[in-house]
C-alpha angles and dihedrals in degrees: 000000000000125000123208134223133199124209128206108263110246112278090025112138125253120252123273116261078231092060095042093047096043141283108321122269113261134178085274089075092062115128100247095031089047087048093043088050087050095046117105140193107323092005089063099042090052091047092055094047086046089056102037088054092042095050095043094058082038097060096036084056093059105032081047093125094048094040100048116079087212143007120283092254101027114115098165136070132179083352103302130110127237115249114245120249094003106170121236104297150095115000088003101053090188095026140258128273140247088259086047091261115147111239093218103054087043088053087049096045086044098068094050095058087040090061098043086057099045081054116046080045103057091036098059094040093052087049096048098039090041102061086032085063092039100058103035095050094046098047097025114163114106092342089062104045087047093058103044089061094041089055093056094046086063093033081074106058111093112249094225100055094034081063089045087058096033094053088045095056096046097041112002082249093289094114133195117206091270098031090054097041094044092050084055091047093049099042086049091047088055093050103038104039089088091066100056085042093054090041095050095032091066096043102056086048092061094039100053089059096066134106091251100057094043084056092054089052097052086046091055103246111166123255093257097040085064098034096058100017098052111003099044094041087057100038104054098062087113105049086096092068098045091044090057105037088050098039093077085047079060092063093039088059094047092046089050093050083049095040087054102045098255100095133089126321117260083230098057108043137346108261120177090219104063094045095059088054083053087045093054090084095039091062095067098049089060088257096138097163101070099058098024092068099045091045099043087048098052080048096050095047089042095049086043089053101042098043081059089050104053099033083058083041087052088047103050080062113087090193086060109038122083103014094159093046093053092049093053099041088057089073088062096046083055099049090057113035128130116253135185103267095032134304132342097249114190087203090069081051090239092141111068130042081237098062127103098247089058092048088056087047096056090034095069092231094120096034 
């Protein structure tokens, strides 16, 4: 048996460093898209819940000022003031509040704060634990020692009562939009900065050990050319998964500063929060409108957010992706292995108990 080769005809150009090194990247490598085409069976359907849920608050934070009928704070309109505790109907679709405020604009307003807040949280706890872990797993020695304990110390304080203080110390919990939604950022990025460290610090400890980064120090590379051109682009692959799975802690945060009375005015932003502790009186009076929206819509965000978290979570875990891929794939592992005597051929029906070969077997005729 001969095997042919072809060679490439003279002039021909080489080859692309993209063919040699593999198909082009397309839009279908993206992180979400590339977990979303792995996903089976449950995994997908929770990720796509994850991400429906997800998009539609998304889109209704930033389309707030086309989506809500009013303004968060306004209770008047043509001159006319909005009746308290009107039930879902005509000009409220979801009601109006015992301070005149209609439901449905404060629901609307209120994703978007919730957003800005998930945002500027996160944000500002993946830059500062980032470089923290950077730096103290690439120089290690006394700094690192000082700042792992240092982390833990802080790991400790319960993220709740570290915003009420913080909120209380930045605005004496009479917030501002920007004065409620930063105490809840700060006291997030406090909190939640040891788990990026711990996360990054590892894994620069395990990455400046390789054969790489022992290359880029013979050649003579700079500390901080290693540090942020080959140790921080690897060591960042699971930041996704910590984004996603923190970001709803982020509204829970803003919705118990609210819930409290240390969250933001009702004059200055929509918060969910603060409309279920105004909703507290309105339950016993038989008004279900004013708490039932806020909180549906808290439960709904934080669901969206989490089913995206731990199906990426899920993902990133080769013994849990692609269950169904593995299992069918095992039949053909089995048509075609190697036995003692030659190969496992499914024609003579040796792979299943049910084949002819195994009849004969049982029947005694080849014994």
């Amino acid at each position: 048996m001969t095997t042919s080769t072809s060679t490439p005809p003279a002039g021909a150009a080489p080859a692309s460093h993209a063919t040699l090194s593999g198909r082009r990247r397309t839009w279908r490598d993206l992180p979400v898209v590339h977990q979303l085409r792995q996903s089976v069976g449950v995994q997908r359907g929770m990720l796509v819940a994850g991400l429906v849920l997800t998009a539609v608050f998304v889109l209704v934070a930033v389309l707030a000022p086309l989506i809500a009928p009013y303004r968060w704070a306004q209770r008047e309109a043509d001159g006319q003031a909005f009746d308290t505790l009107q039930p879902p109907g005509g000009d409220h679709l979801l009601g109006t509040t015992q301070g005149g405020y209609d439901v449905l604009s404060r629901v609307v307003w209120g994703a978007q704060t919730a957003l800005e807040t998930m945002v500027v949280a996160v944000v500002l706890s993946i830059f500062v634990g980032v470089a923290l872990g950077l730096v103290s797993g690439y120089v290690g020695g006394w700094l690192d020692r000082v700042l792992v304990v240092v982390g833990d110390a802080i790991y400790a304080f319960p993220t709740l009562l570290l915003a009420i203080v913080v909120s209380i110390a930045i605005s004496g919990g009479q917030s501002s939009k920007w004065g409620g939604i930063l105490a809840a950022a700060f006291s997030i990025t406090v909190v939640y900065i040891p788990q990026y460290f711990r996360v990054i610090r590892s894994e620069t400890v395990r990455i400046k050990a390789e054969a790489y980064v022992e290359s880029a120090k013979v050649v003579g590379a700079s500390t901080g050319r290693i540090m942020f051109r080959h140790v921080l682009r690897n060591a960042t692959r699971t930041l996704p998964l910590i984004f996603t799975l923190n970001a709803s802690e982020a509204l829970l945060t803003l919705a118990g500063l609210g819930f409290l009375g240390f969250g933001i005015e009702p004059n200055s932003a929509a918060e969910w929060g603060y409309d279920l502790n105004r909703a507290i009186s309105d339950v016993t009076s038989g008004v279900w409108w004013t708490g039932l929206f806020p909180g549906l819509a808290i439960v709904l965000f934080v669901l969206g957010v989490t089913l995206v978290g731990e199906s990426l979570n899920d993902l990133a875990d080769p013994r849990l992706r692609g269950r169904r891929r593995v299992t069918a794939a095992g039949g053909t592992v089995a048509a075609t292995s190697v036995v003692p005597g030659g190969t496992l051929d499914s024609a003579a029906g040796l792979e299943t108990p049910g084949g002819a070969a195994y009849d004969r077997v049982d029947g005694g005729e080849d014994r």
